[in-house]
Every structure is written in structure tokens, then in C-alpha cells.
N, C-alpha and C positions, 0 to 999 in steps of 0.2 A: 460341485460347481456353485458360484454365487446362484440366488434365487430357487436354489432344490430343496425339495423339502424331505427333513428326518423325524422319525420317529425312536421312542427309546427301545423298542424291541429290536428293529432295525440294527441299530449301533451298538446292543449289547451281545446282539449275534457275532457283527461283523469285528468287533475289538475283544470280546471274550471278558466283557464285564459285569460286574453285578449289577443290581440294581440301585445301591446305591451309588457304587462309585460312578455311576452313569449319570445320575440327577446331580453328584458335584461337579461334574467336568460341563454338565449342561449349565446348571447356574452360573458358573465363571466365566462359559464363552458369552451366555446373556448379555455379563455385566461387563465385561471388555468389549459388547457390540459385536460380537463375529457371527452369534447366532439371534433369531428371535422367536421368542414364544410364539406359536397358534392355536388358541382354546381348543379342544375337542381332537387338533391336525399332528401335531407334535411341534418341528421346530423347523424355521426355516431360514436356509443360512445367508446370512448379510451380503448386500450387493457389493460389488467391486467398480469404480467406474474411472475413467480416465482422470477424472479430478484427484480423486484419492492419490494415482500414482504423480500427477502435480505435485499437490502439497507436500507429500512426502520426502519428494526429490529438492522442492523449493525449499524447503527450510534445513535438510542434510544441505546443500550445496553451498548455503550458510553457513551453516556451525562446523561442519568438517574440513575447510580451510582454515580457520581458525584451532580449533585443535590440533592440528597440522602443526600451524605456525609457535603456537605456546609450549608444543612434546619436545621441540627440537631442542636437541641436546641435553633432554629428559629421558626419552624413550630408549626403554631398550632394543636396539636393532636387531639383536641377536633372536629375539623370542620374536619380533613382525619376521624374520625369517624363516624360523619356521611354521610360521601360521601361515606364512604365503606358499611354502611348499604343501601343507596340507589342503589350502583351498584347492590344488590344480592336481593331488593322488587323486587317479581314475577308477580303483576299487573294480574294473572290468566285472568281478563274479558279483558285482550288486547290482540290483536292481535301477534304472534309471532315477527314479525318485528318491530312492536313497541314497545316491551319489550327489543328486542333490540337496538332499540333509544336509550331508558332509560339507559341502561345500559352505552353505549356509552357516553354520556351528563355527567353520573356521573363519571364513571369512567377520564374520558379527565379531568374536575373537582380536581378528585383525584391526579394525577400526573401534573397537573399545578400549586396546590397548594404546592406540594413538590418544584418545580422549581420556583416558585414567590418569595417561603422564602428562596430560595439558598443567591438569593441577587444581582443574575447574569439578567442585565435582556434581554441581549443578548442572553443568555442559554433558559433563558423562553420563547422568543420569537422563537427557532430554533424548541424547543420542542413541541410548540403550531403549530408552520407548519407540523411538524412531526404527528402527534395525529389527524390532519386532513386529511391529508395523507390517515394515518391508519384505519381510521373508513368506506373508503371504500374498504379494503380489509378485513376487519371485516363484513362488508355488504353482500362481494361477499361470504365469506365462511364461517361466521353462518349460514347466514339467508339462502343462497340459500339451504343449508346443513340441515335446521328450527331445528338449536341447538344452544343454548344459550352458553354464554362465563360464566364458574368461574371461579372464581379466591380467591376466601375469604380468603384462609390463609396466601398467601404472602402478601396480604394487612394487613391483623392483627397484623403479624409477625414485620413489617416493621413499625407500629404504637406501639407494643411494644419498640422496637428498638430507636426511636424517642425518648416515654417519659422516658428512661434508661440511654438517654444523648451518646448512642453508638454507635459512626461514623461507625466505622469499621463495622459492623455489619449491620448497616441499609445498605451503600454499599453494601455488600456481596447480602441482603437480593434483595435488587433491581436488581443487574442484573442476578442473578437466576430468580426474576421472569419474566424480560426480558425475558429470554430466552428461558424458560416455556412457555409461551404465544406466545413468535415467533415460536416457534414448533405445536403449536395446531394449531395455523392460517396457517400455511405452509402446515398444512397436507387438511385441511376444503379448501383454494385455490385450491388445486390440486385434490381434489374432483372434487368441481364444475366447474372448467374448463374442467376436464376430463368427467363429463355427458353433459357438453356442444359442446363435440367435437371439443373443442381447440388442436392446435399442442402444443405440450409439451416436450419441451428438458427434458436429461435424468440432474436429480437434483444432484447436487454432495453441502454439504453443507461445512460451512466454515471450521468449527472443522474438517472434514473427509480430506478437503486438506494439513491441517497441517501437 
């Protein structure tokens, strides 16, 4: 959980790792921000806060209509369908969190490949930091929540949209579900921070400042 603190004997028990490849995988989450050094304590892992899943959602809800609009009659629909079948296999004999993985892998999959056929490949790349981002606030409020993400029809919808040759539409279609899923995620954070006994500012969102 955000704000718990680790140690490296801790996480070399619990992952089954050396000692060094423990101090690389610590250095990296350091430098990506996920975890933070404590002299003498070990490592204490980076907060989560409602802002985060803001920002993250405010600038996806941006760039992925736009990529939307640019794949159309680039993309190929045939492979966004089967990435969308794989986001929604139930894998029943896995473990809740790793169905979550799955879903994650395909889904990120799914909307890389919308932004790869943009053409942009600066967008691809912003979008691809983005979607990494996201999958641990997806982490912290599915899984801790042990409720899976859907999503099936704005993906269909939107795969429609594509092979009809309809910008406009596929646009539309993408930051709806943007913002569909930044709502479901915003609500599953604030759960799990709130049974975790996080301090919690009062949330006022974008639309309601307007």
C-alpha cells in the first residue's frame, strides 16, 4: 500500500531474489518515483493521491481522442479485436490480481495500438508513459477493492467506429470512455485509500469547477 514501508530482506524473502537483483529493481522504482529511500528504515513506497489519478486521466482524455481520430483508417481492427477479447478472458483458475495483470497487458496493448497507427510517434510515446502510470492506480483500486475493470462496449463501439472509416465518432467514442473509466478508477482509489486510513482532501472534480 502507498506509505508502507520495505526493507530489502523483506522483498528478497517475499520475491525469491538476490541480493542484488533486489538493489536493481530498488534503484529503478527510486528513480521512476514509486519507492523512496529511508536511511537506516529501507524503502518507503510513494503516495497515491486523488490528484495523481486527475492528471493522469486529464491529459489521457486529451491525447486519446486524438489518436482516435488520426488511426482511423490506419488501424488495424482486426488485432484492437482481439486485444479486446483478451481484456474481458476471465482466466477463473487465476488469482484475482492476476486477472488483473491480464487485463492490464491487454488492455495498455489496446490503446497503444490506437496511438502507434496515429502516426504520431511522440503521442505513442506520452501515451505509453501514461498507461504505465495508470496501471498502478488500477492496481491500488481494483485489486485492493478485488473488482475487476470493464469496459467491453466502448471498446467494441470504438472498433465499430474504426472499420466505418468514422473520425468523428471514434473521437467522441474514446474520450467518453476516457472518462468512464477515470470515474470508476477515482471512485475504487478513494475506497482503498479511505480503508487504508489515508488523509483525504475533500475531491471537487474537473467538470464541477467549470
Amino acid at each position: 500500500m502507498p506509505g508502507s514501508t520495505l526493507t530489502e530482506p523483506q522483498l528478497m524473502e517475499d520475491y525469491g531474489l538476490g541480493k542484488s537483483s533486489c538493489r536493481i529493481a530498488l534503484v529503478r522504482l527510486a528513480h521512476e518515483g514509486y519507492v523512496r529511500p529511508i536511511p537506516r528504515q529501507g524503502y518507503r513506497v510513494a503516495p497515491v493521491t486523488l490528484r495523481d489519478v486527475e492528471e493522469v486521466f486529464a491529459l489521457r482524455v486529451q491525447l486519446e481522442p486524438l489518436a482516435a481520430r488520426l488511426a482511423c483508417g490506419r488501424v488495424d481492427t482486426s488485432l484492437l479485436r482481439r486485444l479486446e477479447a483478451a481484456c474481458r478472458v476471465p482466466y477463473p483458475e487465476r488469482a484475482l490480481n492476476d486477472q488483473i495483470d491480464v487485463f492490464l497487458d491487454a488492455n495498455r496493448e489496446f490503446h497503444l495500438a490506437i496511438a502507434q497507427a496515429s502516426g504520431n510517434e511522440r503521442l505513442h510515446r506520452m501515451l505509453a508513459n501514461l498507461m504505465d502510470e495508470m496501471s498502478r492506480l488500477v492496481a491500488l483500486g481494483f485489486g485492493v477493492q478485488r473488482t475487476k475493470p470493464e469496459i467491453r462496449h466502448d471498446h467494441n463501439a470504438m472498433i465499430d467506429a474504426f472499420e466505418a472509416g468514422d473520425e468523428r465518432r471514434a473521437e467522441t467514442i474514446a474520450r467518453r470512455h476516457i472518462e468512464t473509466f477515470r470515474d470508476m478508477t477515482m471512485e475504487k482509489v478513494y475506497a482503498s485509500l479511505s480503508s487504508a486510513g489515508a488523509s483525504l482532501p475533500v475531491f471537487v472534480s474537473t467538470e464541477a469547477r467549470r
